[in-house]
N, C-alpha and C positions, 0 to 999 in steps of 0.2 A: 727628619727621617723617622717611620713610625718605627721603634723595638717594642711595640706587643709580642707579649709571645705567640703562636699558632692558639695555645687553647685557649684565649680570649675570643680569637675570632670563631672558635668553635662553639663557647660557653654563648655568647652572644647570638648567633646563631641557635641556639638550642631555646633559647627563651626566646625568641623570633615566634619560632614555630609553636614555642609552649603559648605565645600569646593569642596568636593565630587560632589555634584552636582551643584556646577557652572561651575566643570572642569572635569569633568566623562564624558563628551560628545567628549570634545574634544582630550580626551586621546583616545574613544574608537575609533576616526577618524583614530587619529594616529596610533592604531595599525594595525584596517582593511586596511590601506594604504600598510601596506608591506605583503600583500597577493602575491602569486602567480599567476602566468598565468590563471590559474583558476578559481580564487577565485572571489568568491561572494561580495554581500552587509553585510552578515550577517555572524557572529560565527556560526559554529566552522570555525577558518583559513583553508585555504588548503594551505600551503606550506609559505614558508616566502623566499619575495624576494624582489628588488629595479623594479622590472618590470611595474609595472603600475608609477612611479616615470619618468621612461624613456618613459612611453610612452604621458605623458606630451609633451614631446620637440618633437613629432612626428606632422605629420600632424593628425590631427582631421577630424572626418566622420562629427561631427554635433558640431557647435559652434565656437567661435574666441575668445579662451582662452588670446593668449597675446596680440592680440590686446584692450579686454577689459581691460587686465591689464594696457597696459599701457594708454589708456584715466582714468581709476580709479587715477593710480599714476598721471598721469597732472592735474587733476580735483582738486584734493587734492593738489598738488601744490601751484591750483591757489587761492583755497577757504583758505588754509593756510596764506599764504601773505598778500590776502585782507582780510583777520580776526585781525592780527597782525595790519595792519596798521590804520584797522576804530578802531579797540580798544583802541589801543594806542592815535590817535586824539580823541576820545569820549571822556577819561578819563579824558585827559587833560584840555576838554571844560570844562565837569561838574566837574570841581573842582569849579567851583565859579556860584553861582545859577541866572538862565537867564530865562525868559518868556518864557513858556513852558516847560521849560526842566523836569517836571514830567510825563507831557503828552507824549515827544519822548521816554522817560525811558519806562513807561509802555507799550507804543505802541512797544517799539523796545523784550522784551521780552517776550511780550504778544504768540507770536511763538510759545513759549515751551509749551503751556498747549492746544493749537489749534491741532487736529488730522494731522498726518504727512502725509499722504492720500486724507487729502484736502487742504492741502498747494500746495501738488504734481499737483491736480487736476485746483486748481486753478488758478498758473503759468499757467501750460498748458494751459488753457481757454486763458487768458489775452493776451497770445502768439496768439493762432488763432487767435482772435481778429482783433489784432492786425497785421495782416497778416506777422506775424514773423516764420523764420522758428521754431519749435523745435528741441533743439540739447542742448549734453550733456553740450556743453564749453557755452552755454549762458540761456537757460532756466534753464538747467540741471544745470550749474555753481551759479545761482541764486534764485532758490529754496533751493540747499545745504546752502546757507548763511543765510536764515532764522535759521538755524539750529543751524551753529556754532557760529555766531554774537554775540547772546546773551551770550554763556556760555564766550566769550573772554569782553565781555561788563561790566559781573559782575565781572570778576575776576579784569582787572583792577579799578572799581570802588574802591573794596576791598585794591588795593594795592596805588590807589593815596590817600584815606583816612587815611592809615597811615602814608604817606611819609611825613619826616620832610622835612618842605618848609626852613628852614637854610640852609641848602647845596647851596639852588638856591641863595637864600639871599647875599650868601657870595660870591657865583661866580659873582654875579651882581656888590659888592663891586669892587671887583678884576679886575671890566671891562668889562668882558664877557656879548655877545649880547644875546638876546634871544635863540637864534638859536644854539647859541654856549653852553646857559645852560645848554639846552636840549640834544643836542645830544655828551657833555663832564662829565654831571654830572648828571640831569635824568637817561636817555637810561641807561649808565650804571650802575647804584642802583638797575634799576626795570628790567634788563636783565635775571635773572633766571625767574621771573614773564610769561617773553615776549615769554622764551621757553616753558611754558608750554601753554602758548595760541594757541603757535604754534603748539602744539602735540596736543590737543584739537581738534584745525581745520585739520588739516589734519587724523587722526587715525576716525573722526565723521566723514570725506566726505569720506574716503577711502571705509568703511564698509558701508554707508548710501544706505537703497534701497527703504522705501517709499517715500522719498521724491524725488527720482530718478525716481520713475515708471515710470509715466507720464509725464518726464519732457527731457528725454534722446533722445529722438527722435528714428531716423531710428539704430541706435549705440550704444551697452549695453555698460554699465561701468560693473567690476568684480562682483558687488554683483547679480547682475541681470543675467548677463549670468551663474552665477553658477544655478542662482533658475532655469531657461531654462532648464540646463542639468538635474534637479533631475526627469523633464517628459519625459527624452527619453533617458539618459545614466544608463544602470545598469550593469556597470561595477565598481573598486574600483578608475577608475582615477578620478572621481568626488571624494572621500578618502584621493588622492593623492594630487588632486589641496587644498583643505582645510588643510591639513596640512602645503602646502608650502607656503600659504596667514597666516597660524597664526603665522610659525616663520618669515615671514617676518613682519608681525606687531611686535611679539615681537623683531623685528630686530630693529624696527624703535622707539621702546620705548628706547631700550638700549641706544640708541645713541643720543636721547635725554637726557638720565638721564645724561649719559656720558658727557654730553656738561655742565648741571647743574654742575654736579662734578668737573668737568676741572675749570671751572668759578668761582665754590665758592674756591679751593685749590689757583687760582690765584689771585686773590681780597686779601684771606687772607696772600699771597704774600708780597700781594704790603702792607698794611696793616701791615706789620711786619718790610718792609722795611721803611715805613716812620715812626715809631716809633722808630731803630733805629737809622733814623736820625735826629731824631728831641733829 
């Protein structure tokens, strides 16, 4: 006999609906993608086919589908790396409290709560200014990093506040140089940590479009050339291109988890082997 209470069945229900509509859009992308030659923006389908899928790889009347792709994928590349690597030096700074360092903290993720439209706006300005050109790899590339900095800022904070400092302790016994602590017995502790900063910064620059507007120059990156096409393509390959950007995001989640996974089954490896042989 079931005794759930009623608001299980209510709470269950409620994330039903929550689920429904965070992902009922992009189901319905997906379906409208495999229309026919024919076929519209909207229900009912006319015909179900891979035709607007193929005509992806075709040449294009209006826009520069992979070449935005691939400036998106570099952009994200490079906003990924440099998120990883100032993270990982912050965290290690503010392990030990130095003059100022409330004032860089709160400045550095002061970002988040500032309009992403006038960050975009902003750069851009600084840029003229500054009689710099604007362009995706440096304005563009640096207004994205307001963005993801902070969320890889806090996360490592999060993870050197719990890291036991014995490890390093003992590696220093042992002889090991600084340098040698860090990147033999740090780095590797806080490596599942490091790939999620990495997914972070990269899946946030990939999709990122306000802070991109005005920062990209003469040269859209993905998200922006899509928003282009929604004022002059009504056909389903704008259908088409959105569904093959969200499994390639979910492509690019997997293989991050996948990297977590690999990492923690070999840690606990190794972890098994030297309890053996101890």
């Amino acid at each position: 006999m079931d005794r759930r209470p009623r608001s299980f069945y209510v709470l269950a229900a409620f994330f039903g609906l929550f689920v429904l509509f965070l992902y009922g859009p992009i189901l319905t992308i997906g379906i409208l993608s495999f229309q026919g030659p024919q076929g519209g923006l909207t229900f009912p389908m006319n015909g179900v086919s891979l035709h607007w899928f193929r005509d992806l790889f075709q040449e294009q009347a209006v826009g520069d589908i992979w070449g935005a792709f691939r400036r998106s994928f570099a952009l994200g590349l490079m906003v990924m790396v440099t998120t990883v690597i100032v993270s990982v030096m912050a965290g290690l700074a503010f392990r030990k409290r130095f003059v100022g360092s409330g004032l860089i903290f709160y400045a550095a993720i002061t970002s988040l709560v500032i309009p992403s439209i006038l960050i975009s706006l902003g750069v851009g300005l600084i840029f003229n200014q500054l009689g710099l050109k604007v362009h995706w790899a440096t304005s563009g590339f640096g207004s994205q990093l307001t963005w993801t900095l902070p969320f890889g800022l806090l996360i490592m904070f999060a993870v050197f506040n719990r890291f036991d400092k014995s490890y390093e302790e003992a590696a220093r016994d042992q002889g090991a140089t600084a340098w040698q602590t860090i990147r033999f017995v740090v780095l590797p502790i806080i490596a599942p940590s490091l790939i999620g900063v990495a997914l972070f910064g990269f899946t946030l620059s990939y999709d990122e479009f306000a802070r991109t507007l005005l920062t990209a120059g003469s040269y859209n990156t993905l998200p922006l050339e899509i928003f282009g096409m929604t004022t002059n393509v009504t056909t389903p390959v704008i259908y088409a291109l959105g569904t093959l950007t969200t499994l390639f995001s979910f492509g690019i989640i997997a293989a991050f988890l996948l990297g977590v996974w690999i990492m923690g089954k070999r840690r606990a490896r190794l972890g098994s082997d030297a309890g053996k042989g101890v």
